[in-house]
N, C-alpha and C positions, 0 to 999 in steps of 0.2 A: 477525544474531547480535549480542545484546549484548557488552559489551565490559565495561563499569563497572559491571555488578550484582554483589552479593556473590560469588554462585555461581559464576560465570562469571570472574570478573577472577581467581579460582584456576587454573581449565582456562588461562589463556592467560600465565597469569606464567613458565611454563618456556618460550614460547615466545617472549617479549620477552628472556628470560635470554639466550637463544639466538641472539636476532636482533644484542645490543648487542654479546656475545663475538664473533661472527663480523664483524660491520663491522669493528669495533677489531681484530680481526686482520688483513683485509684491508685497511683503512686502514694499520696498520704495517709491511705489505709493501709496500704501494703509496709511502710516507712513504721507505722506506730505500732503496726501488731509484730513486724520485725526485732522492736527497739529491744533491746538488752539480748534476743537469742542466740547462741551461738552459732549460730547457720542460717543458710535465707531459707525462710517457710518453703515449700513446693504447692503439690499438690494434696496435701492429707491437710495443709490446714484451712482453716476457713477463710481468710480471703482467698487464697491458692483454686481450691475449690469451686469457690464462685466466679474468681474470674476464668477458670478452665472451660465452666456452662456458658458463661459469655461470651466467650472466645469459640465455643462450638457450635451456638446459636450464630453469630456473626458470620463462621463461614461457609455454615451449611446457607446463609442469606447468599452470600457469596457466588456460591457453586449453583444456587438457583438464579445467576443472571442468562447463563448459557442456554437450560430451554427456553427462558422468558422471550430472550431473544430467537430461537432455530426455531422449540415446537411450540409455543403459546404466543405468537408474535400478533396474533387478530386478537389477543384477550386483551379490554383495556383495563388492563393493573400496574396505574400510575405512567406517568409520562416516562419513553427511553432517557429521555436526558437525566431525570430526578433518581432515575434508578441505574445509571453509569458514577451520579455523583458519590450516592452513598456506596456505591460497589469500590469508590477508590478510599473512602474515607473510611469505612468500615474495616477494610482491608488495610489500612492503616494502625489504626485500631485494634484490630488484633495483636498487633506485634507485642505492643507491650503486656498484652494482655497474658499472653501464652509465655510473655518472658517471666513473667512474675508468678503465673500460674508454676511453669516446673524449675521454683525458685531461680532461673539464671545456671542450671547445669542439663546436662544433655540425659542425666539418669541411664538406665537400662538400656538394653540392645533396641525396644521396639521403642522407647521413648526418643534414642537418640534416630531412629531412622525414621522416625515421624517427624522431629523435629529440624532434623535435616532437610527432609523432604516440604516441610513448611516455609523453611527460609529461602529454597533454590524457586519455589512458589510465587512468591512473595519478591524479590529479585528481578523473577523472569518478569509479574505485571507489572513492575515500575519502569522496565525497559521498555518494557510495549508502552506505558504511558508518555516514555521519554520521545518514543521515536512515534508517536501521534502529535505532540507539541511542534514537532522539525521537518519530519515530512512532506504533511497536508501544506506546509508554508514553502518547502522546497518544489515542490510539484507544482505548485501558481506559480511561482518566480521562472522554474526554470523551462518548465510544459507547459506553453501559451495554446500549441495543439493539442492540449490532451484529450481522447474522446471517452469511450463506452469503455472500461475495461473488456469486458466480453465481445466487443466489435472491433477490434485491434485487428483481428486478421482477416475479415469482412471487407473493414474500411480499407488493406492494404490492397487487397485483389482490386478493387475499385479502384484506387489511384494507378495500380498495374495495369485495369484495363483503359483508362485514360490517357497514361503513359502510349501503352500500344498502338492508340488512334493517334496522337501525336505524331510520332516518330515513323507512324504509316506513311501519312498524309504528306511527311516533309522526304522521305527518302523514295516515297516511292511506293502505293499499297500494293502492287499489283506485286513488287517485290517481295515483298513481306507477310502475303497472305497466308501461307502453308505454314509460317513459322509460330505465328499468333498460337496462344495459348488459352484453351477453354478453363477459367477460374470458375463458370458457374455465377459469376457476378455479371453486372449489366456494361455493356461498352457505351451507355450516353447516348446521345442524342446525335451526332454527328457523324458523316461519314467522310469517303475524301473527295466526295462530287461537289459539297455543299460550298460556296463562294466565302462563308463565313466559318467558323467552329466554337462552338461555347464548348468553356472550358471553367475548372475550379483554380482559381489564382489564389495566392496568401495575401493576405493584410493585416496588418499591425496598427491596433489603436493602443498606444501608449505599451503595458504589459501584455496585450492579451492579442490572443494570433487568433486567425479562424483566415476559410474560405471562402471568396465571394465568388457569383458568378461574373466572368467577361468573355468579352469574343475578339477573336483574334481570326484576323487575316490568313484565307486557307486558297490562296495561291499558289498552290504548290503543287508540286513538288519543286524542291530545290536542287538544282544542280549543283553537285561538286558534296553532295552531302553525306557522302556514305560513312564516311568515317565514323558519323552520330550513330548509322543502325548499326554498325559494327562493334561501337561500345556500348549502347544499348543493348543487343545482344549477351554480347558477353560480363556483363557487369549491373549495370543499370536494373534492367529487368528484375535479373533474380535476386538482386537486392531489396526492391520493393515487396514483391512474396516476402523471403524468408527474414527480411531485416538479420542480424547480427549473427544468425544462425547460418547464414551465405558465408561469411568470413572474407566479408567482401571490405576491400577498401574503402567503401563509402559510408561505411561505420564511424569511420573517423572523421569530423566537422576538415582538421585539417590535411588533409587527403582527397576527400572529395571534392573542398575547393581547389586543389592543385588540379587534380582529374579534368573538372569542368572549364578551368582555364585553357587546358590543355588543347579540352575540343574545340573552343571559340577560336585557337588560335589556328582548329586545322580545319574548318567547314564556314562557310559563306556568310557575311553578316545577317543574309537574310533568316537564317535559319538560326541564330543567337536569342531572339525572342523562345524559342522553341525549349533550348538550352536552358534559359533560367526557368520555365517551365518545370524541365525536368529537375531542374538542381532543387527548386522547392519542393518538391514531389520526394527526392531523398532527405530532404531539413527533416521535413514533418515527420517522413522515418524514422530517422533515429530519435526524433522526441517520443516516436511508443515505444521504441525498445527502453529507451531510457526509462518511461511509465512501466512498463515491464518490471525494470528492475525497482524502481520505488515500492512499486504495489507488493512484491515478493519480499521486500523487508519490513514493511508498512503492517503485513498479515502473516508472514511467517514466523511469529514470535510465539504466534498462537499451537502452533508445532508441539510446542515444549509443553505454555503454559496450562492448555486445558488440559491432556493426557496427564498430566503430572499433577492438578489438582482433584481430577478423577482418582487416583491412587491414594492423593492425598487424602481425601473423605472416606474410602474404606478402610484407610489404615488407623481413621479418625474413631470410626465406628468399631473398631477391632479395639483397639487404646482404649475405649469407654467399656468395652464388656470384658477386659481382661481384668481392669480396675474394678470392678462392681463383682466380680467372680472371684479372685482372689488378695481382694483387699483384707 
C-alpha cells in the first residue's frame, strides 16, 4: 500500500494524527509516574502493565491480518485497505508501547528473546512496507509488458510458438519441420501456405507497452536466409522458453542488440522485418524475467516476516503465563 502518493497520504493522515496523540499521551503517563524514581518503571508497574495489555491486544490484531487475508478472505470484516492501514499503524504503535512496557531494557533471558524477536518483526514489515512504496512504481516505469505473474511461462511458450512460425515461413518450413518443439501452447492462426501472417507486434503509447495485432507479408521463404534459422536455433529459441535460466546472451538489452544487428548485416533485407519481430519477442522477455525478479523481492520479505511473527505470538503467550505464574 502506498503511503506518499496524493491519494493515499489523505486516507492515512488521521491515522498518523492518531498514532502522534496517543504515543504523546502514553509517553506523559509513562514521564509523570516515572518522575522522581530511580529507574524506568517496567512491567510490574502500572502504566508498564497496561501498556504491555495494549501492546498485546494490538498484536495479536496484527497477527490476525494473515488469515483475514489467506483463510477468511469471503468474510466481509471491514474493507482490505482499512485493515492493511491500521495493521501499519498499529504496528507502529506497538513500539513505544512494549518500550515503555519493559521499561527501555531487554530484562531476562525469555524477555530479551521476545524482545529481540519483536524488533527483527517489526524491522522486517517496514521493509516490506518500504519496498511496496518503490517497487509497484518501478514495475510501471520499467515493465511496460508486464503480464499475469502466474502466466509468465504460458505467455513465453506462446511467443516461442510464434517465433517458430516466423522463422519457419522465412527460412524455409519444410526445413524446419522435425526441429519444431511441442510447448502444448497454441502455434496461431497462420501457416506458411497463407499469402498473409498475423502476428502480435509491440507498441508503445507514451509508458506503457502491450501487443497489437498486424500482418505481415508471407512471401516467403527468403533466400539467403539461413543464418536467421541457425541463430534462432541456437539462441533465440531457447531463450524465449527459459528466459535467464538459458544463460543466454539475449539476457542482456546490450548483447542482444549487438546479436541482432549482427543478423541484419548477414540475411536479406527482405527478411529484416522478421528480425525486429524476433528482437521484440526477446525485449518483452527479458521484461518477465525482470518481473520475476521484482515480484521475488516485492513478496519475499514475507519469508522472514510471517514465520517470525508466528514465533513471535507464542513466545508472546508463553511471556503472559510465565508472568501470571510466577510473579
Amino acid at each position: 500500500m502506498l503511503l506518499f502518493g496524493k491519494a493515499n497520504s489523505r486516507t492515512h493522515l488521521p491515522w498518523l494524527i492518531s498514532f502522534i496523540i496517543a504515543t504523546a499521551a502514553a509517553a506523559a503517563w509513562y514521564i509523570s509516574f516515572a518522575y522522581g524514581m530511580p529507574r524506568l518503571p517496567g512491567g510490574n508497574s502500572r502504566p508498564g502493565w497496561w501498556f504491555g495489555v495494549a501492546g498485546g491486544i494490538l498484536m495479536s490484531f496484527e497477527f490476525f491480518l494473515w488469515p483475514r487475508k489467506q483463510l477468511f478472505r469471503t468474510w466481509r470484516i471491514g474493507r482490505a485497505q482499512t485493515w492493511m492501514r491500521a495493521h501499519i499503524w498499529f504496528g507502529c504503535f506497538t513500539v513505544p508501547l512494549i518500550a515503555m512496557h519493559c521499561g527501555f531494557r531487554f530484562g531476562g533471558a525469555l524477555s530479551a528473546v521476545l524482545l529481540w524477536l519483536f524488533i527483527i518483526v517489526i524491522i522486517s514489515g517496514l521493509y516490506g512496507l518500504v519496498l511496496q512504496q518503490i517497487i509497484p512504481t518501478r514495475m510501471l516505469n520499467e515493465i511496460p509488458a508486464e503480464t499475469i505473474y502466474g502466466q509468465i511461462d504460458r505467455v513465453a511458450n506462446l511467443f516461442a510458438d510464434e517465433a517458430d512460425e516466423l522463422v519457419d515461413a522465412t527460412c524455409g518450413g519444410e526445413r524446419r519441420k522435425n526441429q519444431r518443439v511441442d510447448r502444448g501452447g497454441s502455434r496461431g492462426n497462420a501457416n506458411s501456405s497463407e499469402s498473409h501472417r498475423v502476428v502480435g507486434a509491440e507498441r508503445h503509447i507514451g509508458r506503457v507497452q502491450g501487443r497489437v495485432v498486424t500482418t505481415i507479408s508471407a512471401s516467403l521463404p527468403v533466400p539467403g536466409s539461413e543464418w536467421l534459422g541457425k541463430v534462432y536455433d541456437d539462441e533465440i529459441s531457447v531463450y524465449l522458453v527459459k528466459g535467464r535460466e538459458s544463460n543466454s546472451p539475449l539476457a542482456s538489452s546490450n548483447r542482444a542488440a549487438s546479436i541482432f544487428h549482427d543478423i541484419k548485416l548477414k540475411v536479406p533485407p527482405g527478411a529484416h522485418e522478421i528480425v525486429d519481430l524476433l528482437e521484440g519477442l526477446c525485449r518483452q522477455r527479458r521484461q518477465f524475467d525482470r518481473q520475476r525478479t521484482m515480484h521475488a523481492w516485492l513478496h519475499g520479505w514475507l519469508l522472514i516476516h510471517l514465520p517470525l511473527s508466528v514465533a513471535l505470538m507464542i513466545l508472546m503467550c508463553v511471556h503472559i503465563y510465565v508472568t501470571y505464574v510466577y510473579r
